[in-house]
N, C-alpha and C positions, 0 to 999 in steps of 0.2 A: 495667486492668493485668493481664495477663496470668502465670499461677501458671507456675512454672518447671516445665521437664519432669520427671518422675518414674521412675525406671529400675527397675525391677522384676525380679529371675527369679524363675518359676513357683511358687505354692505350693505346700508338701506336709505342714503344720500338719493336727492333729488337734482344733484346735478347731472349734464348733458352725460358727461363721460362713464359715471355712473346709471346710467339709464340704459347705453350702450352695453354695458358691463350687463346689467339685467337680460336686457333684451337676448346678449350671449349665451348666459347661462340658462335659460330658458330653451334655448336650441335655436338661436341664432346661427349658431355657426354649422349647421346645416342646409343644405339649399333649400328643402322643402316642408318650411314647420307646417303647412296647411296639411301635410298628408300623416304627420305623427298624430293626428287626433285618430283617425282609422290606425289600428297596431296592425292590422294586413297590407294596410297600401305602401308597399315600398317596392323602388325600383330598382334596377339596375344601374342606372341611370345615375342618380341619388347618391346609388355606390361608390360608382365611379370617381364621383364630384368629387364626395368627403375624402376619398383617398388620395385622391390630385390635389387636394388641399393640406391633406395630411403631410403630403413628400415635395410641397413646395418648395421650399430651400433646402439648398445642399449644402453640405463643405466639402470643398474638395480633396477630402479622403472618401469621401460617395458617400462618407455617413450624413443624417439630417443633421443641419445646422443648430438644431436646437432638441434634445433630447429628455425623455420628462421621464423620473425612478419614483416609484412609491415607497417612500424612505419607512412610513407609518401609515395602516388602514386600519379602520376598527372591523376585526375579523366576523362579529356576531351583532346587530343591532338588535337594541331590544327597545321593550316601552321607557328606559330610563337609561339607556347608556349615550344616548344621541349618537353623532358620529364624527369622528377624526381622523383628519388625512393631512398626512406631510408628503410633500413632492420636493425633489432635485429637479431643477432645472439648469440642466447645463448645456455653454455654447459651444461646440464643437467646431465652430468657425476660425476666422483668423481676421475677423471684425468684431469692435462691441457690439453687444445686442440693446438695444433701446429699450427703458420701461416698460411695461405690461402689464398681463393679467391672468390667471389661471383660474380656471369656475370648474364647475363640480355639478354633476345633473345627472338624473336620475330617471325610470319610467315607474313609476308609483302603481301603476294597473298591469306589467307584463307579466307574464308566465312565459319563462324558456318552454319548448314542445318537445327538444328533444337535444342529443349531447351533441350533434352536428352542429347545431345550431349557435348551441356555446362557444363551441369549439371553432367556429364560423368568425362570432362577436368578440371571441378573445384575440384572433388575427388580426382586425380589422377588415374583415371580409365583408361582413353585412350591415346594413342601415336597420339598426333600430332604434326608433325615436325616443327622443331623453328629454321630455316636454317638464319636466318636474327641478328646479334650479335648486340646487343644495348652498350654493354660494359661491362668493369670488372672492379672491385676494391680490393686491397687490404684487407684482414683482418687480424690484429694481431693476435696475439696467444692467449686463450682466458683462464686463469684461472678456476680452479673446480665450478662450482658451478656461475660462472658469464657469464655476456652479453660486446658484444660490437655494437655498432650505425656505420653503412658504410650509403656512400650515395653515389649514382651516378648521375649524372648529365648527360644528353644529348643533346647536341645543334640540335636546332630544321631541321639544314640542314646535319645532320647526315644520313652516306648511308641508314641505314635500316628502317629513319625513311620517308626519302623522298621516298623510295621503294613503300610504300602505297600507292596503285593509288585508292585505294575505300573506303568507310569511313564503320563503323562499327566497330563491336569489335574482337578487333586477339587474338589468344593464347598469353600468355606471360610466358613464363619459367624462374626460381631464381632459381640459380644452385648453393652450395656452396661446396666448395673443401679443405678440411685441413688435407695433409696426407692420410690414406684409408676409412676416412670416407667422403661421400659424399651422399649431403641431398639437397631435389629434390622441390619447390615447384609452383605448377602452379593456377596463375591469370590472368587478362586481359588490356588488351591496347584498351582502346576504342579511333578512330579515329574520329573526326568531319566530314561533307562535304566541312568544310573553305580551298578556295584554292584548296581544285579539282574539276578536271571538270566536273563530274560524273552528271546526269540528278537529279535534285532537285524534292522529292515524298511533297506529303503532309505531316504536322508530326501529331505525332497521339496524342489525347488528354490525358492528366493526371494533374487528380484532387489530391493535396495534401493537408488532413485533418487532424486536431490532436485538442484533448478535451486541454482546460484551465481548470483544475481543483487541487485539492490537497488532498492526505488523512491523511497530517499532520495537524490536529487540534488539539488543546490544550486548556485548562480551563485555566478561571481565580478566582483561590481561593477566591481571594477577592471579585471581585463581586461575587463569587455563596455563600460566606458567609452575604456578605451584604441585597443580597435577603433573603435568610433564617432569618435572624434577622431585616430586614424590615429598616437599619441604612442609612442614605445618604454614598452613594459611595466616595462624595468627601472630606467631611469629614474623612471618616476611610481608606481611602488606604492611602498607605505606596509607599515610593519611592524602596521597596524593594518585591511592590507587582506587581498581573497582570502579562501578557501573559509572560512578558519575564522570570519573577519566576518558571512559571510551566514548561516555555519551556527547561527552563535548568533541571530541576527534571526527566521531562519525557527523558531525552536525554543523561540524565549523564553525560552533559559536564556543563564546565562551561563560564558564560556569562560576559565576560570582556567588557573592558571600548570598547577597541580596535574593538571589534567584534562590537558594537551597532555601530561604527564608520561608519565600513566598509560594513555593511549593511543598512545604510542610513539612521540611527534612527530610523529604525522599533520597535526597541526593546524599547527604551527610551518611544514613542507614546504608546506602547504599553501598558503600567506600567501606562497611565494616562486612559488607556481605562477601562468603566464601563461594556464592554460588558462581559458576561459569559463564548463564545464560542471564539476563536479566533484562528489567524492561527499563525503556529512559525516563530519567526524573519529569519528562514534560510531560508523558504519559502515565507517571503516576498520579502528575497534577491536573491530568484531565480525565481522571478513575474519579477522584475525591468529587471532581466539578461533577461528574456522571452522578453520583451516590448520590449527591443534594438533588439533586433532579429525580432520578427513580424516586425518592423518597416522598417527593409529592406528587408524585403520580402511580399510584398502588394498580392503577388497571392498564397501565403500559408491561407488555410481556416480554421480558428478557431473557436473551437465550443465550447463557453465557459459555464463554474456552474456559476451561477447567484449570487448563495451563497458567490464561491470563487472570483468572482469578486467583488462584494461587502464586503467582507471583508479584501480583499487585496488591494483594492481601485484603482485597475487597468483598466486603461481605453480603452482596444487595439481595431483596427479595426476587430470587428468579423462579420463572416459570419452566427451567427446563437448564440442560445442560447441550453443548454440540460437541462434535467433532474437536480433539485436540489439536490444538494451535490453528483450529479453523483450515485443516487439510484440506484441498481443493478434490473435492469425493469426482463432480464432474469434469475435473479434468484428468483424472486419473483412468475415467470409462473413455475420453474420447483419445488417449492415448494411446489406450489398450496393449499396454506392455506390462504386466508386472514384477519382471524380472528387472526391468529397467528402473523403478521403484525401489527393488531389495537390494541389488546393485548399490545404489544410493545413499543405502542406509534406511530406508520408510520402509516400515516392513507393517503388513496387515494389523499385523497388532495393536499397533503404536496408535491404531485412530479407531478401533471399535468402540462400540457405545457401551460397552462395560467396562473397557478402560478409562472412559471419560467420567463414570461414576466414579473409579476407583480413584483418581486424581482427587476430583472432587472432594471425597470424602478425606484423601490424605490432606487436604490443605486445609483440614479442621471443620469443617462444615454440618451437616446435619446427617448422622447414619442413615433414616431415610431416603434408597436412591431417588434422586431425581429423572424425571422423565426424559428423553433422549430426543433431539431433533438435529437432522442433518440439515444444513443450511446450504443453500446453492452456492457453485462458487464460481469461476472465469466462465463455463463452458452453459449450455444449456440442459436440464435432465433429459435423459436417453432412457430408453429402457434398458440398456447395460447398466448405464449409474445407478438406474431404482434399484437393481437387480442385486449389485454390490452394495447399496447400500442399506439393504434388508439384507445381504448374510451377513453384514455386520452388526446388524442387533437392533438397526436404526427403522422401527417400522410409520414412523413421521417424518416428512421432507417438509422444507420450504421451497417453494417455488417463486423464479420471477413470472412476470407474467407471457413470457415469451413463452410459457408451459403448453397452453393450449393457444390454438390460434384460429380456434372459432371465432368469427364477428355474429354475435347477436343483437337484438332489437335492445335488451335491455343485459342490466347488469346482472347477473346470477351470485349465485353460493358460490366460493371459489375452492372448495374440500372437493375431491377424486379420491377414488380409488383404485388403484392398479396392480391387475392381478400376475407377478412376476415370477418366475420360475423357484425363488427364495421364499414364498410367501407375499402375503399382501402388504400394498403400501397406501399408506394415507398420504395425498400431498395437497398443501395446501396454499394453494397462487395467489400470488397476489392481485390486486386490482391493478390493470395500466394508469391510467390518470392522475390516480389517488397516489397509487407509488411513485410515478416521475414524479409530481411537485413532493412529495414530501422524501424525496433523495436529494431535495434542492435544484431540481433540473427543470427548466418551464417544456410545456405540453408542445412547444414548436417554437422554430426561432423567430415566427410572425409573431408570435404572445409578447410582445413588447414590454405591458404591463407586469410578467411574470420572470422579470431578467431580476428582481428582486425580493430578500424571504417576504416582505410584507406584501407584496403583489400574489407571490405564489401560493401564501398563506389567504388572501383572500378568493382564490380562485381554487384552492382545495374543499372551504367551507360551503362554497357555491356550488363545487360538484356534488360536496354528501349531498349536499341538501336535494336536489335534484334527484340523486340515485334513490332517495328514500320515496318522493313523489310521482315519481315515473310509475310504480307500484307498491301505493302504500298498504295492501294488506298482504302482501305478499313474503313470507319471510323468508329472510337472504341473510348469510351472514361472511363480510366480505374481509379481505386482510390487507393491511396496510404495513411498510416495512419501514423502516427507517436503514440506513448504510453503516457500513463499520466506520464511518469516518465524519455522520452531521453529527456537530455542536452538540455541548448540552444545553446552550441557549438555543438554537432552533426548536430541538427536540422540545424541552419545556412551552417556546410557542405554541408548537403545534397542540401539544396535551393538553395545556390552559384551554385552547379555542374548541377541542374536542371535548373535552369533560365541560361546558357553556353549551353544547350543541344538544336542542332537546329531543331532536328526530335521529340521535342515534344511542345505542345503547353498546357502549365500550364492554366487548368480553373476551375473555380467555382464550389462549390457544387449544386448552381440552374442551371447550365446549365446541370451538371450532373444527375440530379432528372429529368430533362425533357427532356433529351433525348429520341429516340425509344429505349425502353426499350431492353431486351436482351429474356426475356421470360415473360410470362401472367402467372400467374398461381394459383390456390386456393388452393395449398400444397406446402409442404417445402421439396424439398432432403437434407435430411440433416444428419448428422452423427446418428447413431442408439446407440451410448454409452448412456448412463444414466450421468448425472453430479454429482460431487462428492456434495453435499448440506451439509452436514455433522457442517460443520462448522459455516454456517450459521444458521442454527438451532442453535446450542451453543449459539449463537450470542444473537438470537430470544429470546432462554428460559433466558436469563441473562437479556435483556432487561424487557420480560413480570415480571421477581420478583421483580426489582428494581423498575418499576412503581407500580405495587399493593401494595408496600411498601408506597409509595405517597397516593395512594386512602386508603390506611388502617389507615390513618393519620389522615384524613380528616370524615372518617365513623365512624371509632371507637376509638381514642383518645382527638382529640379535642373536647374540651365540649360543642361546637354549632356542632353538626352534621351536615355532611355535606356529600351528597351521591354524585356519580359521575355526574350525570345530575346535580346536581344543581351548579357544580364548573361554575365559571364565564370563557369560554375560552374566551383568547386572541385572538387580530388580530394577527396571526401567521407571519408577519413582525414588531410586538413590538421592537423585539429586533434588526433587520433587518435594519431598520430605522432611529439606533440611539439613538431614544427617553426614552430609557427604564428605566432613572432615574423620569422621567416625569410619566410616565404611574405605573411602577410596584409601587412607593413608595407612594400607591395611599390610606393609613390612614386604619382602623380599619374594613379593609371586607377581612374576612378570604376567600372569595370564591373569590375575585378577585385573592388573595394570592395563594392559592395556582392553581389557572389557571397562574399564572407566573412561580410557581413550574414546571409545569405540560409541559407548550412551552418551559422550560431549558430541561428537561430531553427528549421532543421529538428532539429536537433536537438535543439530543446527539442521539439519535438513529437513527434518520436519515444518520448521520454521519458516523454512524456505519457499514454500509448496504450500502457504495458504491459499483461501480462498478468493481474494480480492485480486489475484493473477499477479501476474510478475510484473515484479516495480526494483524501485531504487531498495527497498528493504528486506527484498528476496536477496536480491544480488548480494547486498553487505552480509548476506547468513552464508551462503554461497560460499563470499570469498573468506570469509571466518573459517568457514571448515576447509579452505584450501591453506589456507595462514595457519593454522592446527597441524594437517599433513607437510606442508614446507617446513614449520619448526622442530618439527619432530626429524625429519630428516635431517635438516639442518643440524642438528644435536652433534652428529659425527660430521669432524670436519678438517681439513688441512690448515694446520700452523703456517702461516709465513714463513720463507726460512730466505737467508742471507745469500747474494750471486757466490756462484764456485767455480775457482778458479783451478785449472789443472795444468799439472807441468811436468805431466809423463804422458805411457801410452792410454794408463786406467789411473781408476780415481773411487773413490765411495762418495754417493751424493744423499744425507742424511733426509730423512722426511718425518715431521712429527704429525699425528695424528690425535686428536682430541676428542674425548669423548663425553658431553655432558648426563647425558641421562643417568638414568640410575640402574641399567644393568650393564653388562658387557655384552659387545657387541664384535663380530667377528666379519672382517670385510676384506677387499682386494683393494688395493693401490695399485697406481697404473702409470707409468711416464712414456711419455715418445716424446724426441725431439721433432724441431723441425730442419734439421741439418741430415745429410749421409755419411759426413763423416767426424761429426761427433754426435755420440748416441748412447742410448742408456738401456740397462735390463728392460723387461717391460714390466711386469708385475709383480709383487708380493702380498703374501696373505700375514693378515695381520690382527690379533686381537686386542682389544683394549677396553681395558676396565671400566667399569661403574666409574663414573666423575673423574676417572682420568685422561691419561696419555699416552703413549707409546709410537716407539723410533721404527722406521726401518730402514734399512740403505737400500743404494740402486748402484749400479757398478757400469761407471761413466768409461766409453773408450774412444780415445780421438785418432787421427790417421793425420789430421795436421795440426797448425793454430788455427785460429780463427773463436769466432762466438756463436751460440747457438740454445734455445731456449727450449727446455722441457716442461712440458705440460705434463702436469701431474692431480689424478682426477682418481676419484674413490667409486669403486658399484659393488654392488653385492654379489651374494655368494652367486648369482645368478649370471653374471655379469652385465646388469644394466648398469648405468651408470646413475648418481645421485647426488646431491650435495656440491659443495663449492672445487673450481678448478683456480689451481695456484700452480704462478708463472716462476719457475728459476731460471735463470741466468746464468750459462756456462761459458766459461773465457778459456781458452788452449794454450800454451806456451811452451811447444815441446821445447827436451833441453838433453842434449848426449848423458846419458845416465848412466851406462855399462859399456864394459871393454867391447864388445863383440859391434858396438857402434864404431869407433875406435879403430876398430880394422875393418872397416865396411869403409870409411873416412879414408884412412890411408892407402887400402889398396886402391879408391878412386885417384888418388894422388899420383900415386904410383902410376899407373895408365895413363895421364894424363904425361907426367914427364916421360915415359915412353912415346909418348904419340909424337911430339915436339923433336926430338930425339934423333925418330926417323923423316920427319919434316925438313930437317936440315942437313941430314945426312945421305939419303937417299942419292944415287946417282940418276941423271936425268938421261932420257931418250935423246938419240941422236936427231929425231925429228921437233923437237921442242926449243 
């Protein structure tokens, strides 16, 4: 159980223990305060110390005994905010931790020199002295195995905070003390210019982007059985069907009254929706949470799926449109198959940047197209990726920063241009630094400070601040991303601290595309690893069986053939639209039918094939489009039928056949036993109707009694085999049926009293 938080302001007692406490926070808990008055004199030495103090106590899982989280830091000081810090202190041991102390200190005069350096201090790698004491607090004694919550609070005319005569980011030291363990951790105090007099530089520009997309999708049973049997959707759905059914299935939870409440009827709309594909009530409720977010953040750039905005019905101000369903562009270059893609179902079309207007616009939006941006996805950009993704229409990328793998002295422009056989491309990289912490991921796993968003968030506003200083006349304009998948409470973090930061100037992604670029060039540096593809393949070969499962439907089951060219495709926004009760349930043409089949299942593939690489919610689109092609097959099937019992040479052994869909369909039946001598015809062709039935016999012949069991299985005109295999049971009882038995019988008889006959008549040898 965990000790409630404790709220502390700074002490300023005259007692012993209190003095101690001072002395600490002060830089006590350094070996060498004499040498932090020189900001060069540091040693190795020094280093050493603080670190062997820092990793003094263990528990024996080899974590430190005692572990400190920056729950809350105040991201931006200024002349009137003072500063606030909440720290977790938990014991990781299998002893209590005795009372304590945790102090707060600061260097009021440093200037970082350079990002090593940071980068250095954020490890715990170097000694820089923290002579400026921000305060202490109290920590209870801390139970086995639990945490307690301190906070400190600073008033903004506090000595070490008014100490700061220049703005930028200081060390900042969290020292805690309970007994002879003592645990060491360092982050940073970033200073505004607010209130000092320091000369005012230009601030340097930064572009913050992040994709609107989702890879929770989910099926809706009902309507992809209502296509399949060709039924009005609104007639045959259930209040108990649609998106919110499957979404509880796929999720393993369950969907209460309460939850469709508090996620603002998505779930309820849901249940009356005809559509096949749909996204899950949680990620509708995490669209709406998005909207309040962008909504106060007007210079955060959003580059939204077309898809997911249209079926999340969300209308937010974006800076651009991407790729439909967020299609992994680079890992489709480092696959380099694209037959293996059409195979599949994903065909070029399905993800050009004039498609993705056109979605857009279908899902009501503004005629205006919007500007187009390809967004990186599992793989790294290649010069094939750029290459396809400029003949797709797409002449702006995102990049991460693995794009370029220059190391220079300082931070640059992160805009390129690359000159590709399709034309030119703009792409535009992100920052390393700036992008791990704001993906929520700390800059190393030494960054102790940064295992939490309040830590990471004070260690992002330390780096702008830095990157603006390092060269402040200099103009750069750098991109920062956020992931398909941080909060819209981070993200809001981050915006608030970013729009308070005065050394930067938040701008657009077209002013970023058209800046002077940072380099010209008709090649990529870029990492030399090979990408793991592995899974996408899996992906790929799962999708190509479940569609040819479709087209085997259509070629060689249904009794009006029907070859792939001849299927009738769809406008690939049928469903898109809305309209799909209107269009799919469109009367007695199997080839429009199954071109409705055909846009369900590519669109599960599309799905399947985002950008954020293969996960548990590729897989569920995957095995959706294979659950589509198995029901579909499954449609035509063998009836159960009763054991048979025979009691001649032949016999007729009945077989019904079922056919649910809604056209007729023309197939083989097939029996073998597993006996020699009783056995059955082998095949029969057989057709059967639209939503019916139909018999055929098999012509059973024994040679004795006995039992023997026929497997009886359906394939198509081709003779593969498909669909379910049902077991009969045949039992033999021969039984004298006709004369010519009869006198087969009796002449044995007959021979046999002759044989006896001469057994007892026969005259015997004289030697006998």
């Amino acid at each position: 159980m965990n000790l409630p938080a404790i709220k502390h302001r700074p002490h300023h007692g005259g007692r012993f223990a209190h003095a101690i406490v001072a002395m600490l926070a002060a830089g006590a808990m350094l070996l060498a305060p004499a040498a932090w008055a020189d900001e060069s004199n540091t040693t190795d030495d020094s280093s050493s110390a603080q670190t062997q103090q820092a990793q003094s106590s263990q528990s024996k899982s080899g974590k430190p005994a005692e572990t400190l989280t920056i729950a809350q830091s105040t991201p931006i000081v200024t002349a009137s905010s003072g500063f606030h810090l909440q720290v977790i202190v938990t014991n990781n041991s299998d002893v209590d931790a005795p009372a304590g102390t945790l102090a707060a200190a600061t260097n009021a005069l440093f200037t970082f020199a350079s990002r090593s350096d940071m980068q250095s201090w954020a490890e715990n790698g170097t000694n820089i002295p923290t002579p400026n004491p921000l305060g202490s607090v109290d920590v209870p004694a801390i139970t086995a195995g639990n945490s307690t919550t301190v906070t400190l609070d600073v008033a903004a005319d506090q000595q070490a905070l008014a100490a700061i005569r220049n703005w930028g980011p200081k060390p900042l030291t969290i020292a805690y003390i309970a007994g002879n363990t003592r645990s060491i951790m360092h982050s940073f105090l970033t200073r505004s210019s607010d209130g000092l007099s320091t000369a005012q530089t230009p601030a340097m520009n930064l572009t913050v982007a992040m994709p609107l997309t989702s890879g929770d999708w989910q099926t809706n049973e009902t309507a992809i059985t209502n296509l399949i049997e060709e039924t009005d959707s609104t007639s045959s759905s259930s209040p108990a069907s649609g998106k919110a059914q499957e979404s509880t299935e796929s999720n393993g939870t369950s969907n209460t009254k309460s939850e469709e409440t508090e996620n603002g009827g998505a779930a309820t709309s849901a249940e009356q929706s005809s559509e096949p594909l749909l996204l899950s009530a949680e990620s509708i409720a995490q669209t709406k949470a998005l909207e309040q977010t962008v909504a106060k953040h007007p210079r955060l750039q959003i580059v939204a799926d077309p898809l997911y905005l249209q079926e999340s019905g969300s209308k937010p101000t974006i800076a651009g449109v991407m790729q439909p369903a967020d299609f992994d562009i680079t890992a489709y270059a480092a696959i380099n198959n694209a037959s293996a893609y059409t195979n599949a179902g994903v065909t070029d079309a399905q993800w050009t940047a004039k498609n993705a207007q056109t979605i857009y616009a279908a899902a009501g939006n503004a005629t205006d197209a919007p500007d187009t941006y390809a967004w990186q996805g599992s793989a790294d950009w290649t010069m094939d990726a750029l290459t396809k993704a400029r003949a797709q229409g797409y002449s702006t990328v995102i990049a991460g920063a693995s794009f370029d793998n220059e190391q220079t002295d300082t931070v640059h422009t992160g805009t390129y241009v690359i000159n590709t056989t399709a034309g030119d491309v703009t792409v535009l990289k992100e920052q390393s630094e700036l992008g791990t912490l704001a993906h929520g991921q700390a800059t190393s796993k030494e960054a102790t400070a940064e295992t939490s968003d309040a830590g990471r968030l004070a260690r992002l506003m330390a780096q702008s601040a830095f990157y603006q200083m390092e060269q402040p006349y200099t103009t750069r304009n750098l991109l920062m991303t956020f992931t398909r998948t941080n909060s819209s409470g981070w993200i809001d973090q981050v915006m608030s601290a970013l729009e308070q930061a005065s050394w930067l100037n938040l701008t657009d992604l077209s002013t970023m595309a058209n800046t002077d670029p940072y380099h010209v060039s008709d090649s990529v540096n870029q990492s030399t690893d090979s990408p793991d593809t592995s899974a996408t393949q899996t992906v790929l070969n799962q999708l190509t069986a479940s569609r040819q499962g479709i087209l085997r439907l259509a070629s060689s089951i249904l009794k009006e053939r029907i070859q792939s060219d001849d299927i009738v495709s769809l406008d690939p926004q049928t469903l898109a639209r809305r309209d799909a009760d209107s269009t799919i349930n469109h009367g007695n043409d199997p080839k429009q039918w199954l071109g409705s089949l055909l846009t369900v299942h590519d669109g599960m593939a599309l799905r399947a094939l985002t950008g954020s690489g293969p996960s548990g919610s590729h897989q569920r689109m995957a095995q959706a489009a294979q659950n589509l092609s198995d029901t579909l097959l499954g449609s035509v099937s063998i009836t159960p039928s009763e054991p048979v019992s025979v009691f001649s040479e032949s016999a007729k052994m009945p077989i019904t056949v079922s056919n649910t869909l809604p056209y007729a369909v023309s197939v083989k039946v097939n029996s073998i036993t597993d006996s020699m001598q009783i056995v059955t015809s082998r095949t029969n062709d057989v057709v059967i109707p639209a939503h019916g039935e139909a018999q055929v016999a098999f012509t059973i012949r024994v040679s004795t009694s006995g039992s023997a069991v026929a497997h009886v299985s359906l394939s198509d005109r081709q003779n593969v085999a498909f669909g379910n295999t049902q077991d009969t049971t045949i039992t033999s009882v021969l039984r004298i049926s006709d004369a010519s038995g009869f006198i087969i019988i009796g002449f044995a008889v007959l021979l046999g009293l002759v044989g006896l006959w001469r057994q007892f008549n026969r005259k015997k040898d004289p030697d006998e």
